[in-house]
N, C-alpha and C positions, 0 to 999 in steps of 0.2 A: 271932443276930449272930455271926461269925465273930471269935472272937481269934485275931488277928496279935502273934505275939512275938517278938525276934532271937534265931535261933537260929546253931549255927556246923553246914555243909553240907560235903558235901566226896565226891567220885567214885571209883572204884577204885582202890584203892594209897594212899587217904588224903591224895592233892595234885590239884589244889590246893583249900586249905581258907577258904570265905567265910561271911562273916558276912551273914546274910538276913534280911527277915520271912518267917515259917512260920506256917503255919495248917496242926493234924493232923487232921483231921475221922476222925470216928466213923461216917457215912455217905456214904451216896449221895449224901444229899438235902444235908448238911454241904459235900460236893465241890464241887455246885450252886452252892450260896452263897456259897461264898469265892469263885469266881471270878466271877462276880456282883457280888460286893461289889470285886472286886480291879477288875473293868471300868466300872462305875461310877468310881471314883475315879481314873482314866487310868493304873491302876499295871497293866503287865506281869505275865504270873502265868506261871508252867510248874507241871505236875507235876512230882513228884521222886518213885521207886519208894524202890528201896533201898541206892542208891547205888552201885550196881554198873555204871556204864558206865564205858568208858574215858575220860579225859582231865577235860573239866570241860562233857561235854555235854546234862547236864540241871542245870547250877548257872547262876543268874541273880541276879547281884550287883547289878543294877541295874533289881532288882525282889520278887516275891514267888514264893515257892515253896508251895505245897500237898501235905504232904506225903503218900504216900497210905500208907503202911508198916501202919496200924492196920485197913485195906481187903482184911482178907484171908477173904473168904468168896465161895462162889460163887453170884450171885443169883438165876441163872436158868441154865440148859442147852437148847439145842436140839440134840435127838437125829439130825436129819438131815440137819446140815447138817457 
């Protein structure tokens, strides 16, 4: 089961800065489910990387963010493509 906690969000330059539910999953499969869980329950969900776009376009205040920052390995490679 996915915990959703308020967390505070916030885009390049540090503005502007909202308060959200966050779910950080540790996998894949963790990714899966929170949004899963997030569609089930008619809540809106985005990813959120690492905060680095400009302005506020991956922040969703009137919603859930999942956030993927703890996602950092690479699963699979195809070599030719």
């Amino acid at each position: 089961m996915t915990t959703w906690s308020t967390q505070p969000l916030f885009g390049w330059g540090r503005h502007p800065k909202i308060e959200t539910e966050c779910a950080m999953p540790g996998s894949s499969a963790e990714v899966l489910e929170a949004f899963q869980g997030a569609h089930a329950e008619g809540a809106p969900a985005l990813a959120h990387g690492m905060g680095r776009s400009n302005g506020d376009a991956a922040l969703l205040s009137q919603g859930r963010e999942v956030v993927t920052q703890e996602l950092n390995e690479v699963l699979s490679f195809e070599e030719t493509t």
